[in-house]
Structures are given as C-alpha cells and as structure tokens.
C-alpha positions as CSV (number, residue, x, y, z in Angstrom):
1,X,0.0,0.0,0.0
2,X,3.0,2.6,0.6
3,X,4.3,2.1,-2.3
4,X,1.3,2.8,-4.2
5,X,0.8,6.2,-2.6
6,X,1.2,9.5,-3.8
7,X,4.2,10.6,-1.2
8,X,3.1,13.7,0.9
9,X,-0.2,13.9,-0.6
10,X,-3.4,13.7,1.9
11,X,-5.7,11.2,-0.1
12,X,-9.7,10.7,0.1
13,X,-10.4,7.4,0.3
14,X,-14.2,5.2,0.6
15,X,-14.5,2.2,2.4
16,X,-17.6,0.8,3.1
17,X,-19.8,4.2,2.6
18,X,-17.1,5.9,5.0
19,X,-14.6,8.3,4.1
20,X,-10.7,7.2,4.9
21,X,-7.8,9.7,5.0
22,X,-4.5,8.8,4.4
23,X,-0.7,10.4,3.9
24,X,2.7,8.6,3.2
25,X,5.4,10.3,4.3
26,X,8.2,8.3,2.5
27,X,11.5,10.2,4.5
28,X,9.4,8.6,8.0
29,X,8.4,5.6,6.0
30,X,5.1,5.4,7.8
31,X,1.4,6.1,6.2
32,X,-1.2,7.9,8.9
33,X,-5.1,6.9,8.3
34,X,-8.0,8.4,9.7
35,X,-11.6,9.1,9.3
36,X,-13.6,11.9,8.9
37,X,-12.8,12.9,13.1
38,X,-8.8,12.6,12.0
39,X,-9.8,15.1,9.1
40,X,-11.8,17.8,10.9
41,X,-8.7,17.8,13.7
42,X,-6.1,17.8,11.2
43,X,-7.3,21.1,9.6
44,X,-8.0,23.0,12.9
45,X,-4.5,22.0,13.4
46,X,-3.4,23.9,10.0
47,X,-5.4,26.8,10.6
48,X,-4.1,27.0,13.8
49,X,-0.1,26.3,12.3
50,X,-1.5,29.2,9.7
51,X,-2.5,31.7,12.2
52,X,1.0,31.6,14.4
53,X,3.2,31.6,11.4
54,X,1.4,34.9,10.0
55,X,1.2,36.2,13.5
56,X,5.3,35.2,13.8
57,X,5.9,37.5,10.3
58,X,4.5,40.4,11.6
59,X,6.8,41.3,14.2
60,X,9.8,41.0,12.1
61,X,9.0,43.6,9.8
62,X,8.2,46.2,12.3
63,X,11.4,45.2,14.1
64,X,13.3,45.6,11.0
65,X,12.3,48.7,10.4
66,X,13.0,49.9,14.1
67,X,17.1,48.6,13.5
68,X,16.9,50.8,10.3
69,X,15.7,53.5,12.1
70,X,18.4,52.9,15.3
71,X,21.2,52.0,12.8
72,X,20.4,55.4,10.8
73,X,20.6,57.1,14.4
74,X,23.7,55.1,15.5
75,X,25.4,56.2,12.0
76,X,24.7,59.9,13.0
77,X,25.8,60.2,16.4
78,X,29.3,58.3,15.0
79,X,29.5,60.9,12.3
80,X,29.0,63.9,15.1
81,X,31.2,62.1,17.7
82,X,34.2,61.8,15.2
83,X,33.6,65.4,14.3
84,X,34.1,66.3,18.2
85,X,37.1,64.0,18.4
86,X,38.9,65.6,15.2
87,X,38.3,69.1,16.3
88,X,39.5,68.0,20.0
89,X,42.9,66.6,18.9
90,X,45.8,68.6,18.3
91,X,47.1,68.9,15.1
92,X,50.6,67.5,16.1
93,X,51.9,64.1,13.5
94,X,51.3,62.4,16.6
95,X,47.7,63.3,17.2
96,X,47.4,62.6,13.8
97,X,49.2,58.7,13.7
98,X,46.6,58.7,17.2
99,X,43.7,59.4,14.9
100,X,45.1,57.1,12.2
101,X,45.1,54.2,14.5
102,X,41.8,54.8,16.5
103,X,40.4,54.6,13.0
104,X,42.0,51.4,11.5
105,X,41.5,49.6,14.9
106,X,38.2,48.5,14.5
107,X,39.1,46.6,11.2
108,X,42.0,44.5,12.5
C-alpha cells in the first residue's frame, strides 16, 4: 500500500460508505489513516499552524524597520562624535598617527 501512494499527498479514500484519509510520508516511511474525526482535527491543526506563522511574520517587519531607524541614528551620532574627536585633537603628527590608529583599529 506505501508504495502505491502519492508521497506527501493527503488522499480521500471510501471504504464501506465511509470516508478514509490517508498520507505517506516516505522520509518517515510510515502512512497515517483516519476518518472523517482525523480530518476535521487535522485542519483545525493547520489553521491554527497558519495563524502563528502569519502572526510570527508580523513582528519581524516592524522590528526591522525599528534597526533601520536605530542604525540610521547610530550612523549619525558616529559621524558627530568623530567630528568632536577631530576638532579635539591637536594637530601635532602624533595626534594625527593617534587618529590614524583609533580609525584602523576597529578593522584589524
């Protein structure tokens, strides 16, 4: 009977004037039957599954446009900080090899 089944298709079935569900799930190698019960349970389990996973997208969008947002902020304050910094330094070759390295520190 497995291997006459569509794999990972739920098929209708009727046996003796009653209907019969069944799936094959070939990567489990096992074939789940039920009746019409099985049926009405196993879609108020995907509408459930369907309700979460749109209700688990949501959030991600709106929290990726909040990091845009704090990124855009972060990226300004940097830009205003190293303005301070540079105008606080002294203009000395030393300041300036200070500077230099501050910079090229994060990278290494």
């Amino acid at each position: 009977m497995f291997k006459r089944m569509t794999p990972y298709k739920l098929e209708r079935n009727t046996v003796g004037g009653k209907a019969l569900y069944s799936y094959a799930d070939p990567q489990r190698g096992v074939v789940y039957i039920g009746g019409d019960k099985a049926y009405q349970r196993y879609r108020q389990l995907a509408l459930q599954q369907s309700i979460e996973e749109k209700r688990l997208r949501r959030p991600i969008a709106i929290t990726s446009k909040l990091s845009i947002r704090n990124s855009a902020r972060t990226t300004t304050e940097k830009i205003g900080n190293e303005a301070a910094r540079a105008a606080a330094l002294p203009k000395s070759l030393l300041a300036k090899a200070a500077n230099y390295t501050r910079t090229l520190w994060p990278r290494l």
